[in-house]
C-alpha positions as CSV (number, residue, x, y, z in Angstrom):
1,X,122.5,75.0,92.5
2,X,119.4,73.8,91.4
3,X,117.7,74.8,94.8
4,X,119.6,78.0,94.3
5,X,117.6,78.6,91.0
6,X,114.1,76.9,92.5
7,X,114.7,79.7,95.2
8,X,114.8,82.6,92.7
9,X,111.5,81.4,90.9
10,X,108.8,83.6,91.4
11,X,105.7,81.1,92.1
12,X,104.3,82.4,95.0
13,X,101.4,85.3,94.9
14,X,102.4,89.0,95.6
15,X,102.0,89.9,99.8
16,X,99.3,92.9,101.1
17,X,103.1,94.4,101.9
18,X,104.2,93.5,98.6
19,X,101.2,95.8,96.9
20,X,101.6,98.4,99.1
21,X,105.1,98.6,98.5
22,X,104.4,98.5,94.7
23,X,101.9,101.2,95.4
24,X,104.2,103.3,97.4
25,X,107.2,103.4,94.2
26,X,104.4,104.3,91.7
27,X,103.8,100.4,90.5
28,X,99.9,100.3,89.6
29,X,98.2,98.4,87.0
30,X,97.2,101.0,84.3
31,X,95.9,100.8,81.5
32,X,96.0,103.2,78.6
33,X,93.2,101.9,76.6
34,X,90.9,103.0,80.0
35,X,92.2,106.5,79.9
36,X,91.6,106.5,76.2
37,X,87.8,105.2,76.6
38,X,87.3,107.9,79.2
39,X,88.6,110.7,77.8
40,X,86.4,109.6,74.4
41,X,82.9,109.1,76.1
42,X,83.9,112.3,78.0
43,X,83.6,114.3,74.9
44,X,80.9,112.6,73.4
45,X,78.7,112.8,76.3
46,X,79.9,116.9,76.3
47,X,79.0,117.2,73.1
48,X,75.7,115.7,73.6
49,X,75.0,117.7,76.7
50,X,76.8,121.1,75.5
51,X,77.7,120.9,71.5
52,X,74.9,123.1,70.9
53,X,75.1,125.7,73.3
54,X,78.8,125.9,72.8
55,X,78.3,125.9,68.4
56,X,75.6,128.8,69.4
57,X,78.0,130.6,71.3
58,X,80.7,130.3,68.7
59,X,78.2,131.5,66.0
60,X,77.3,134.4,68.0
61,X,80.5,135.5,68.4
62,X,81.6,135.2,64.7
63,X,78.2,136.3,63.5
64,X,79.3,139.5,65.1
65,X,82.8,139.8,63.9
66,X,81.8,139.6,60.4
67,X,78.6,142.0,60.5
68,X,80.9,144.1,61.8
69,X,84.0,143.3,60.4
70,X,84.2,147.2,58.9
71,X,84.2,148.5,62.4
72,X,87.2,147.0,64.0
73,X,90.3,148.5,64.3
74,X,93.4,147.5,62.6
75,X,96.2,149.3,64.3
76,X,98.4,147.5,67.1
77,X,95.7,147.7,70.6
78,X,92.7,147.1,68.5
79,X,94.0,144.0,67.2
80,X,95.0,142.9,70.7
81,X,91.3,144.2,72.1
82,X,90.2,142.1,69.2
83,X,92.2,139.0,70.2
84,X,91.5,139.3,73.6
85,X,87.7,139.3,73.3
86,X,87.6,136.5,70.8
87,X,89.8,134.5,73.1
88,X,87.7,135.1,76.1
89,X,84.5,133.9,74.4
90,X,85.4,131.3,72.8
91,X,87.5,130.0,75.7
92,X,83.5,130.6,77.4
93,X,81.7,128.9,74.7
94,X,83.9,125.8,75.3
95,X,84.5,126.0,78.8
96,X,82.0,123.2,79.8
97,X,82.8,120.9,77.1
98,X,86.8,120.9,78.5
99,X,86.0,120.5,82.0
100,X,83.8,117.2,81.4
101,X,86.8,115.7,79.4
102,X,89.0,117.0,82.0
103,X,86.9,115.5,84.7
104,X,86.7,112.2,82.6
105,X,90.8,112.2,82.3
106,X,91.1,112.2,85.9
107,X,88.2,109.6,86.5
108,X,89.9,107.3,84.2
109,X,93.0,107.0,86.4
110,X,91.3,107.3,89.6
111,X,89.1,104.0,88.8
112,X,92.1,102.3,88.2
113,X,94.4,102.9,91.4
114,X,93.7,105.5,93.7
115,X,96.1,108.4,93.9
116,X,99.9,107.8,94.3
117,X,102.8,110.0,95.1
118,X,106.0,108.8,93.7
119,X,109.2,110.0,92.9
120,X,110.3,107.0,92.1
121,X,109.7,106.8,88.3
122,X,111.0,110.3,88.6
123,X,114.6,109.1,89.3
124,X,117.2,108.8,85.9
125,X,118.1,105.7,85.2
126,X,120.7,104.8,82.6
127,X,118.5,101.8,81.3
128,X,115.8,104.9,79.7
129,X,118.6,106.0,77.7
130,X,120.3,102.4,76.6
131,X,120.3,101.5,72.8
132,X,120.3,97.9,73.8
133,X,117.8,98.3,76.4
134,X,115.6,100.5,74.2
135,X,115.8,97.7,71.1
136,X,114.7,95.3,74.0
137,X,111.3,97.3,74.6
138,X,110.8,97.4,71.1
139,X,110.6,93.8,70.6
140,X,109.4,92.6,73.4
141,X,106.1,90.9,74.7
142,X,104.3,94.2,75.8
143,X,105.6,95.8,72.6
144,X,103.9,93.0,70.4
145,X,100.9,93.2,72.7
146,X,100.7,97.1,71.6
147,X,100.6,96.5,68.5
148,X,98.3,93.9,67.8
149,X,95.8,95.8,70.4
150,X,96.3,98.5,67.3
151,X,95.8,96.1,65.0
152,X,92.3,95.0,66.4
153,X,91.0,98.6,67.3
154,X,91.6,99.6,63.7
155,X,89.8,97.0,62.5
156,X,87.1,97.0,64.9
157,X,86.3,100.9,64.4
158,X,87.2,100.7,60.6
159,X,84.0,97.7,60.9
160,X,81.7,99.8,62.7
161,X,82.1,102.9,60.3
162,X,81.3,100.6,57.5
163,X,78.7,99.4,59.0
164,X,77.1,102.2,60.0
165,X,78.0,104.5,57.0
166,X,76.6,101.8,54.5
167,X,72.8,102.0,55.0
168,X,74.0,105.9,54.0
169,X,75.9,105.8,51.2
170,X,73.8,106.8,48.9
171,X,73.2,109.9,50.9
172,X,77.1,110.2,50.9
173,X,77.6,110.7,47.4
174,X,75.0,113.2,47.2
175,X,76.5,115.3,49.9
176,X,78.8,117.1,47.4
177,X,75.6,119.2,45.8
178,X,73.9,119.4,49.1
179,X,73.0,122.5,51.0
180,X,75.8,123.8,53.3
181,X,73.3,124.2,56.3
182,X,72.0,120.8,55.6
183,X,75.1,119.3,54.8
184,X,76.3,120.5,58.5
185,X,73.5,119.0,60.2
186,X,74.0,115.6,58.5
187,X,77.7,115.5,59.3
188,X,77.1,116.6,62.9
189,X,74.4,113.1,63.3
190,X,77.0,111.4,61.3
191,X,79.8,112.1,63.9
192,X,78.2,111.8,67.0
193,X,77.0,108.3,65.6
194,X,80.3,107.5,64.8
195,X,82.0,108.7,68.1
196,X,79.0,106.9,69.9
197,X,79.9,103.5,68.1
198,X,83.7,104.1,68.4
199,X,83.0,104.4,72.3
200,X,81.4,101.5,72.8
201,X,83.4,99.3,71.0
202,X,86.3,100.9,72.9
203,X,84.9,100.3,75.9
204,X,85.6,96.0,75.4
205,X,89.3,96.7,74.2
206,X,89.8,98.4,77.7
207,X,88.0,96.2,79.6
208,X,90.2,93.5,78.4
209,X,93.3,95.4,77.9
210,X,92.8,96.7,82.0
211,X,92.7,92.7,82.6
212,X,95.5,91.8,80.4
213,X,97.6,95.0,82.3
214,X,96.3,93.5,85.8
215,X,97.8,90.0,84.9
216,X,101.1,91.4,83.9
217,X,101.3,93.7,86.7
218,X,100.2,90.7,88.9
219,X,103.1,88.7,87.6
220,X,105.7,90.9,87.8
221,X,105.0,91.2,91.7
222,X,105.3,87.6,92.3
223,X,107.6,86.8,94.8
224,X,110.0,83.4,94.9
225,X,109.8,81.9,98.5
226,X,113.1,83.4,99.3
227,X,112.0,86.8,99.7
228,X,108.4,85.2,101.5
229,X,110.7,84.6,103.8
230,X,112.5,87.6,104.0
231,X,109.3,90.0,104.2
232,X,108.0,87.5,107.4
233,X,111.3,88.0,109.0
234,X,110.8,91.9,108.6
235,X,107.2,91.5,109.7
236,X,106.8,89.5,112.2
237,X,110.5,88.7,113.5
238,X,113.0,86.3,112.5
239,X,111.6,82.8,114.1
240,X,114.8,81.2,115.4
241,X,115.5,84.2,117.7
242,X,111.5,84.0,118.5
243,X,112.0,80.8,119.4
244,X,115.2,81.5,121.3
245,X,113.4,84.1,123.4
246,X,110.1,81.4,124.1
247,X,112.6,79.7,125.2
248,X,114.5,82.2,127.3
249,X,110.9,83.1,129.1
250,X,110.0,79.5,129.7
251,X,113.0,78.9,131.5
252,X,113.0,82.2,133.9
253,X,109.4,81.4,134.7
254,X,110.7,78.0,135.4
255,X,113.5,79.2,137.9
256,X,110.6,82.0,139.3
257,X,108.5,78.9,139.9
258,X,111.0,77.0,141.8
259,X,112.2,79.6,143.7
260,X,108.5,80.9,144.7
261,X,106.9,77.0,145.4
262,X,109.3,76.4,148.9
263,X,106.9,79.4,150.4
264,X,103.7,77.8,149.6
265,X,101.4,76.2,152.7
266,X,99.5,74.2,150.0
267,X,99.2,73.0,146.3
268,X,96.5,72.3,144.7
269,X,96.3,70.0,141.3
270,X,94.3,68.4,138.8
271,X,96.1,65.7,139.2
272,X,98.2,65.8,136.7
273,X,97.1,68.8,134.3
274,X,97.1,71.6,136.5
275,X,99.0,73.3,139.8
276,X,98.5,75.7,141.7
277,X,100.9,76.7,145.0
278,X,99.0,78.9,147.6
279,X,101.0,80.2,150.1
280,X,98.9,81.6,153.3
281,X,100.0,82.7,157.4
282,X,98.4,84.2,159.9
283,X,97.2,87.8,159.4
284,X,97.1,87.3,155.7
285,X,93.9,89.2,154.2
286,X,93.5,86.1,152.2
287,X,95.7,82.9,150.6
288,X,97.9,84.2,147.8
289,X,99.2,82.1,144.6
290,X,102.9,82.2,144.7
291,X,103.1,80.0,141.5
292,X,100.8,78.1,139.1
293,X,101.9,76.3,135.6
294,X,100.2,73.5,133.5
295,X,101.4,70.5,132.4
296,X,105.3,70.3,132.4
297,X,105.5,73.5,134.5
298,X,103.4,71.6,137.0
299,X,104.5,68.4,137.6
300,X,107.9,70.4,137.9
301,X,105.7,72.4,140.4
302,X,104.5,69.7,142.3
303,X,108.5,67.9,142.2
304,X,109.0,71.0,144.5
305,X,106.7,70.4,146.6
306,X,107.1,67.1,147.6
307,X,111.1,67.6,147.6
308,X,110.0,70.4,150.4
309,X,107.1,68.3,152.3
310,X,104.7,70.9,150.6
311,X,101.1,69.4,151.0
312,X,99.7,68.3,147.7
313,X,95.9,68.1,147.3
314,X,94.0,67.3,144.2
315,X,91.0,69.2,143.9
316,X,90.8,69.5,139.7
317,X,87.6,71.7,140.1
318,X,89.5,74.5,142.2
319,X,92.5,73.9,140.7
320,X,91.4,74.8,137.1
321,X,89.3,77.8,138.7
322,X,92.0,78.9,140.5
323,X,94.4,78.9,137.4
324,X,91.9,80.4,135.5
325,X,90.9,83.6,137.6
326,X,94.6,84.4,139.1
327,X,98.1,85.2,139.0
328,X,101.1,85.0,140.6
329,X,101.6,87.0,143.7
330,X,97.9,87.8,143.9
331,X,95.4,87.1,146.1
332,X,92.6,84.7,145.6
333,X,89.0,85.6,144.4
334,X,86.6,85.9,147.0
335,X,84.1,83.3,144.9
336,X,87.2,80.8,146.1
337,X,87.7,81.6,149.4
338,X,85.6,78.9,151.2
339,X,87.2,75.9,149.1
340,X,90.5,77.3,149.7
341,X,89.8,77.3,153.7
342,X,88.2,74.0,153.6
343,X,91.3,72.6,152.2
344,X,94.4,75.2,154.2
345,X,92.1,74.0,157.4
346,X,92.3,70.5,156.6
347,X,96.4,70.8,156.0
348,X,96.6,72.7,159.7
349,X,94.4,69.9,161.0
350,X,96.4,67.3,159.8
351,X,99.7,69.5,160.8
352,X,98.3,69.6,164.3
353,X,97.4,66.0,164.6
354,X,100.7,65.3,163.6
355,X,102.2,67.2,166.0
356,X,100.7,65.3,168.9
């Protein structure tokens, strides 16, 4: 039991398969706080770069309407006309401002994960619409998490407007008998101010919420060493039956070996290392390895050859350049083929002197 439960612990860091896999069902770190930061500094920057152009715009536009506010229409299509053109230019006037907070809503999930199509959090599931599991998210960890991240971005921004909006509070109380044209200036610097302060002390509350949302999303794809186990055997092979089939080649090339090594004229070792059986008659183009093995696979080799009165010579320089350069059922290099007659001459020489 208690190797059971050590099993199901989750201790061991995610796989590259296990991301991917996380990927592919729509499991990414996000983090709302860096969507939020975007879509802000988006709009500032917008209304840096196009507040005025877009105000003008709108000003032209209602300028006109009330200049000429005698001359318009007020049965069914010039009311439409009206509506129409109104729509169109201010939809123009604040065209560019919408795009860059647009553009900034889409960077702000790019940078976090790059794109991912999922229908997996698509799929009902009876959990989304359980009392019990629904009172669960409400008091859990990432619930309390939410809302003390609320907690400290009220207090931070409600900081930063005091302390920027004391130096002018002075001003601030005089703002009620002010000028309208000046009072609209002043509010504009005030707000951009504001939003500019906001942003950047948004920006730290995503960086470390986009860590904090990385560590849980990190944890959650830990994996115990059960299922390590389990991915390697989908991976790469379950290695008892790799094993198994090692074991299954070693011993064919084992029984090729054998049966090829009663053919051979000579083998050639190192002494004990490396063999290699050369097999070579008359009319032959050139000797030809009909087996070669190291270690266990040679000495077997060379138990072959002396059970069949096989010559055996030790030569370790040829023998490890002959293993090294080629395989069974082929014919010798031609860098070799001196060394190898040296030595098939000296067996026939010995063979004949034998013979008398």
């Amino acid at each position: 039991m208690a190797e059971e439960q050590n099993d199901a612990e989750k201790t061991e860091d995610p796989t590259q398969k296990r991301r991917e896999d996380a990927l592919a069902r729509g499991d990414v770190v996000k983090s709302q706080e860096v969507n939020t930061w975007f879509v802000l500094t988006g709009g500032v920057l917008a209304l840096f770069a196009f507040g005025g152009a877009a105000a003008d715009g709108l000003r032209a536009t209602l300028r006109g309407l009330l200049g000429r506010a005698h001359l318009v229409p007020v049965d069914r299509d010039g009311l439409m006309r009206l509506s129409e053109r109104l729509g169109l230019e201010t939809l123009a006037a604040v065209a560019l401002p919408f795009l860059v907070i647009a553009l900034a809503a889409v960077a702000g999930n790019m940078i976090q994960h790059r794109p991912v199509l999922s229908v997996e959090l698509l799929r009902p599931r009876l959990e989304r619409i359980s009392p019990a599991a629904g009172a669960k998210r409400l008091f859990s960890k990432q619930a309390l998490v939410t809302f003390i991240k609320g907690l400290v971005k009220i207090g931070l921004i409600g900081a930063l407007m005091v302390w920027l909006l004391w130096p002018d509070r002075a001003r601030l109380d005089s703002m009620v008998a002010a000028d309208p044209a000046a009072l609209l200036a002043l509010t504009e610097g005030l707000a951009l101010k504001l939003l500019a302060a906001t942003a950047a002390a948004l920006a730290i509350v995503a960086v470390l919420d986009y860590l904090y949302q990385y560590q849980v999303w990190f944890a959650r794809q830990k994996m115990s060493l059960r299922e390590l186990k389990e991915e390697f055997k989908q991976t790469e092979g379950d290695p008892a039956i790799k094993g198994k089939q090692r074991q299954l080649r070693q011993s064919r090339m084992r029984r090729r070996v054998i049966a090829a090594v009663p053919k051979a004229t000579v083998v050639i070792t190192n002494p004990t290392h490396f063999a290699v059986a050369l097999q070579y008659e008359r009319g032959m183009n050139a000797p030809v390895c009909v087996a070669k093995g190291v270690d266990f696979l040679a000495l077997k080799i060379r138990e072959v050859a002396a059970a069949h009165d096989i010559p055996i010579v030790e030569n370790p320089p040829l023998a490890r350049a002959l293993h090294a350069t080629v395989e069974p059922d082929q014919e010798i290099p031609p860098e070799h083929y001196k060394a190898v007659a040296e030595v098939i001459g000296y067996i026939m020489r010995l063979r004949r002197a034998v013979r008398q």
